[in-house]
N, C-alpha and C positions, 0 to 999 in steps of 0.2 A: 587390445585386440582390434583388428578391422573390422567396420561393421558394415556391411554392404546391402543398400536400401533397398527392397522389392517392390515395395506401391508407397503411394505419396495419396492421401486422399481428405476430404471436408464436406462439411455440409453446411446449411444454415441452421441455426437453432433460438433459441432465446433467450437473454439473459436474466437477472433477479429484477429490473425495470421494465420487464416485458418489450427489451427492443432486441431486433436480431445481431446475433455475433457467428463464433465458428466454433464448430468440434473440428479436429484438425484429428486423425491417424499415422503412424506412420510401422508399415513393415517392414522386418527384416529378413536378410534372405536366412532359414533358420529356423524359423518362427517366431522369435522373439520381436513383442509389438510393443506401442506407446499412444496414448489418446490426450488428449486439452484440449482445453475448455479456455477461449480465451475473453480477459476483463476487459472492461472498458469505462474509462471517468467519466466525473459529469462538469467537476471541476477541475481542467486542464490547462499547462503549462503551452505559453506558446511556441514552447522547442521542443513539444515531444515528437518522437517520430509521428508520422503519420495515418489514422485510419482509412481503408480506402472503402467509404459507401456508397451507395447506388445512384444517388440521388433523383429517384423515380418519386413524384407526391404521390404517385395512385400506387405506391407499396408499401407499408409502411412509415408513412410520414416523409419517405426519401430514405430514410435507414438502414434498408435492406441492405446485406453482403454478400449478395450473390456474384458480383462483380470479385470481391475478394475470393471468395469459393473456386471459380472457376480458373483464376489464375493458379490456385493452389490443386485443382485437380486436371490444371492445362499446363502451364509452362512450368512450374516448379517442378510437377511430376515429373515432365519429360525432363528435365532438368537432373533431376535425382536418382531417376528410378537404373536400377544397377550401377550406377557408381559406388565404390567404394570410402570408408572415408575413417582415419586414426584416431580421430577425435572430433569432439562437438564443434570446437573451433574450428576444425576447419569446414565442417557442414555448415555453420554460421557464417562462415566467412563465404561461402561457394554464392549462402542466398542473399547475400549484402551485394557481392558483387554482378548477381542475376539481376537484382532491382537496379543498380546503377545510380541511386540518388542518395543523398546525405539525408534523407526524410525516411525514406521507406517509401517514400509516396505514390510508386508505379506501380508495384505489385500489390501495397497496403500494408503495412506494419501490423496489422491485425492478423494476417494472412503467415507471415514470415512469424513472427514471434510465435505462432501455433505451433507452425511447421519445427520450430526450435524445442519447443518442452515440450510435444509428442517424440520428436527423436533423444532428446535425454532418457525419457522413459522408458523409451526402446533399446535403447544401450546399456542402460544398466540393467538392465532383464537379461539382456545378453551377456553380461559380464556377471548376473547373479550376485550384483552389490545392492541393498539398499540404495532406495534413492538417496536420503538425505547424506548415505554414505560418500556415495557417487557423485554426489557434487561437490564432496569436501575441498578445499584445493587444500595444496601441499601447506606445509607448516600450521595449518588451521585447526583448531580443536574442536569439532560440534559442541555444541550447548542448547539445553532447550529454552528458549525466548520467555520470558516475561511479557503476557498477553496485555494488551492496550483496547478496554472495550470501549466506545464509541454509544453511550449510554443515553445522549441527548443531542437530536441532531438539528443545525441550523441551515442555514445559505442554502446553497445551492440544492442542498440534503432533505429538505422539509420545504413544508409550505406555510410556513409560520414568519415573525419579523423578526427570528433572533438572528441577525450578521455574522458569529461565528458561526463556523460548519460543525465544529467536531468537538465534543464533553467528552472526555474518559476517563476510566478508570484505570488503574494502573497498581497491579499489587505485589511493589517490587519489595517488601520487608515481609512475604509469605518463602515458605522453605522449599514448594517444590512446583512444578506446572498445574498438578489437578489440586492443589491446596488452592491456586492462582484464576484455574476454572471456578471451582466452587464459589471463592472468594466473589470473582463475579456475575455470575448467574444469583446470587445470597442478595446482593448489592445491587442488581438487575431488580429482584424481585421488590424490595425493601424500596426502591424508587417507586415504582408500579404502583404498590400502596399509600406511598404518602401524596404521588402524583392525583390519584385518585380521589383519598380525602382532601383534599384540598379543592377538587372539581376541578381539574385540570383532566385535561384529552389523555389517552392514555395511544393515541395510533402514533405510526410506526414510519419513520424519516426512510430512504432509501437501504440507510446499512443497519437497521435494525433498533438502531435507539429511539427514544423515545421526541416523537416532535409537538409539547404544549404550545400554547401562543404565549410564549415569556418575550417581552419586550426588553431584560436585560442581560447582560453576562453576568453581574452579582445575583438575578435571579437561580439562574439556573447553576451556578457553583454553590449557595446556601442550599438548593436543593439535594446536590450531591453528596455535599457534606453530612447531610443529614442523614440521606439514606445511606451512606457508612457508617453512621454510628449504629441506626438504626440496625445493620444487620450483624452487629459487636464488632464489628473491623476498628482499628484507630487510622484516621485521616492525618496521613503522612508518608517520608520515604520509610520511614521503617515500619509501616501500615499499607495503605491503601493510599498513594498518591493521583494527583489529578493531571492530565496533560490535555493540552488545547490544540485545536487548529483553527485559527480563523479563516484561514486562506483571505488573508486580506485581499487579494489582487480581486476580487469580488467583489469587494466593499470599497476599492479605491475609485474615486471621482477621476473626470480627465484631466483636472488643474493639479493631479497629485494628492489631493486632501482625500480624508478618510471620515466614512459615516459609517460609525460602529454601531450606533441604533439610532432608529427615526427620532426618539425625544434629544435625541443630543447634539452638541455642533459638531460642524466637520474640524476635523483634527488635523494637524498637520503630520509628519512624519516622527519628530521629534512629542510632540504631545500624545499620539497613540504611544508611542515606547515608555514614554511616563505612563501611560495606560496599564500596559504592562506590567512594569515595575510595582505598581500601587496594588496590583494585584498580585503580584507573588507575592507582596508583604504579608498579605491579609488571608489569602487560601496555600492550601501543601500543591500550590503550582508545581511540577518537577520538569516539563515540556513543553514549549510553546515552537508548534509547525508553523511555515506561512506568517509570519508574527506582521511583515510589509510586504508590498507590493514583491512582484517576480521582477524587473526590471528598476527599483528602486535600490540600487549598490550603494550608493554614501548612508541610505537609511539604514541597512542592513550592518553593514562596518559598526555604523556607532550601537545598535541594537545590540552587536556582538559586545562590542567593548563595555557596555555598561551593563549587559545581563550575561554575558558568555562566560563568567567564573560562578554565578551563581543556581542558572539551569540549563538544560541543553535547550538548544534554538536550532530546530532542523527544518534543512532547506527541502523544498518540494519542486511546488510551481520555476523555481530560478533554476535549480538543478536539476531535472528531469531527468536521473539516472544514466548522465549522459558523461562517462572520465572525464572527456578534454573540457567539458563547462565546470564540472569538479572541481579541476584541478586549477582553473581560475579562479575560482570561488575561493579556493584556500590560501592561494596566494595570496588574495585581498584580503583576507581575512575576514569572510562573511560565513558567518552561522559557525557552529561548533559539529554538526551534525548530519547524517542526508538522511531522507527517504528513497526507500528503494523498489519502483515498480518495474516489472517486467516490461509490460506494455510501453511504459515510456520508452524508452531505448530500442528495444522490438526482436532483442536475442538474448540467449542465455550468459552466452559465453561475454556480450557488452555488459550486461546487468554485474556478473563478477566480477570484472573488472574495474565497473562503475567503485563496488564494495571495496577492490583490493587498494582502489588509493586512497580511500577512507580509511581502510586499515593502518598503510602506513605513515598517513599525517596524524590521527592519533583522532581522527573524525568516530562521531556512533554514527550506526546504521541501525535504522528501523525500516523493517521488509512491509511491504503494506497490499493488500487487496484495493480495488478498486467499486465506484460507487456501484456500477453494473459488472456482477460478479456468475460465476456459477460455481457447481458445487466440487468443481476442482480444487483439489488441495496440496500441487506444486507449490506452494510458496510457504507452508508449512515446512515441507523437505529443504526449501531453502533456505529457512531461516536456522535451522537445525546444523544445517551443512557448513555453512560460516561463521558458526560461532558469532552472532551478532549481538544477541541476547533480547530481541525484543521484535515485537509482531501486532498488527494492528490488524485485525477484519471484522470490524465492527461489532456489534452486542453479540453478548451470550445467545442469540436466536435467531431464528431462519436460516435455513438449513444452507443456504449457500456459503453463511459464514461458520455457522456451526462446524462445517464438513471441516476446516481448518484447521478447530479447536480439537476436534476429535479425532484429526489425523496427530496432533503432537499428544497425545493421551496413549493413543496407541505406541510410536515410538517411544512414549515414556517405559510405556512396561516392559517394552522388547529390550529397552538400554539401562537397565535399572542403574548403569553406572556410569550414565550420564551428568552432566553438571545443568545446573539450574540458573537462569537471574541475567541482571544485565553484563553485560562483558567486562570483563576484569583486565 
């Protein structure tokens, strides 16, 4: 049906880092409405579209989005308000082409991507589909995702020396999604305890995990391991497997080389991949995000070639949720895999199509929240809607990530004959 826009509106609010972002609204003529909550990284890709903040020091550090607010309740409004429109795509396409830049960067990608999953929301209210329904595309089977919890956090994430960003969990040999909750909130807690006996910190990295001062990656995977067994789980893919993101591109030096922790030498490109490999040997590794540099392509090819038949290798920072760099990517043969943010790309209708050439080169897609989150939970519905099988928004806790977990809980019960696990 047509859905014809009545008000376009935002405000500034605050995210889970305590810095400002946008609620974004959008109505329809009808009654039928749509609200988001939009993320924002802390460790970003330098293709992703772009944020547009204030850059005032006496508000916020320079952070404020008032500058994005106003374009969203000045030009965009006017822009949208009584027009009509068939589809999400082409409202996406209306504010791609409003902005005028390959970035987002005039209006702010923060601004436009709001304006995008407020009007999804409001469309299928109007059409009285579920969201995660309503986003399904054609030939697609929803499935509910295989959570990815983000149990111990480094880099950019904490304030500790450990150079990966992201420990998780991963419980893809459990039979349904709240078996997969439980499994990690069990495994959540079972760390918490041994973190503790041990005299280790028990606060709390950006997305929820836990941030000790572990100076190693073997530190912190013994730990994990442990507290799997610790909570009766078996450490593996037909248990409780483990998936990393180093987001290298953090850790890479300007000569190329790589310092994975202060006690150790810089690595070359080739020598961290051996890094790698000696550790899938040795832990139920099943995932490695970010494994090189965003800008290091010949490192990534052979990463693939030497680890691409044995775990997936998903690309982030290099792919930015962006098809036509995708679709490069695949070409060369780098990574086996993408991550899929919203915010990077900065529209709905971009982010599924980013997915549908994943789909058909035979790529996975993991839907992922960002380090500054709120307690919106589109990306739940999305991960549902494309059949992905798999979802990342950090630990069992704090409610900005929780709200995620507990939104695919709910559509579990609603779909009770829905399918579970990674994509088949």
């Amino acid at each position: 049906m047509t859905h014809q826009i009545a008000a376009v509106s935002a405000q500034e609010i605050l995210d889970s880092r305590s810095r400002p972002t946008l609620s974004v609204a959008v109505d329809l003529v009808g009654g039928a409405a749509g609200t988001a909550g939009v993320p924002s990284g802390a460790s970003t890709g330098s293709r992703e579209a772009v944020e547009l903040r204030d850059g005032d020091p006496g508000r916020f550090g320079g952070e404020g989005v008032l500058g994005a607010v106003a374009n969203v309740n000045g030009e965009i409004a006017t822009a949208l308000d009584g027009r009509s429109f068939e589809c999400l795509a082409d409202l996406d396409r209306a504010l791609c082409d409003l902005d005028g830049t390959d970035t987002k960067g005039r209006l702010g990608a923060n601004a436009i991507v709001g304006v995008s999953m407020a009007a999804a929301r409001a469309m299928a209210t109007a059409d009285q589909v579920p969201l995660h329904e309503w986003l399904a595309p054609a030939g697609v089977q929803p499935r509910l995702p295989v959570p990815c919890f983000n149990v111990i956090n480094g880099g950019r994430h904490a304030a500790n020396a450990l150079q990966p960003q992201e420990f998780m969990i991963c419980p893809i040999g459990v039979p349904s999604f709240a078996e997969a909750l439980r499994a990690g909130a069990e495994i959540y807690a079972a760390l918490r305890s041994r973190l503790g006996a041990s005299g280790l910190a028990i606060g709390l990295g950006d997305e929820g995990g836990f941030a000790p001062e572990l100076h190693t990656t073997e530190h912190a995977l013994d730990l994990i391991v442990d507290a799997i067994g610790d909570a009766g789980y078996r450490a593996g893919t037909d248990g409780v497997a483990i998936a990393l993101d180093p987001a290298a591109s953090e850790f890479c030096n300007e000569n190329g080389t790589y310092q994975l922790s202060l006690d150790d030498p810089a690595l070359t490109g080739s020598e961290l991949i051996d890094r790698w490999e000696d550790l899938i040997g040795r832990y139920p590794i099943w995932s490695i995000e970010d494994g090189l540099d965003e800008g290091d392509d010949d490192g990534w090819k052979l990463l693939t070639t030497r680890l691409g038949d044995r775990i997936q290798l998903v690309g982030d920072d290099n792919f930015v949720t962006n098809p036509a760099i995708i679709t490069d990517a695949i070409a060369g043969g780098i990574a086996n895999a993408a991550l899929i943010k919203l915010n990077q790309v900065g529209t709905v209708t971009e982010t599924l199509a980013a997915m549908a050439v994943c789909r058909e080169a035979g790529y996975a897609q993991m839907i992922s929240h960002r380090s500054g989150e709120t307690t919106d939970a589109f990306i739940a519905d999305l991960a549902v809607a494309t059949g992905c099988g798999q979802i990342k928004s950090g630990a069992p806790a704090r409610g900005e990530r929780v709200a995620k977990y507990n939104r695919l809980l709910a559509i579990e019960r609603d779909n009770p004959g829905l399918g579970f696990g990674l994509a088949r």
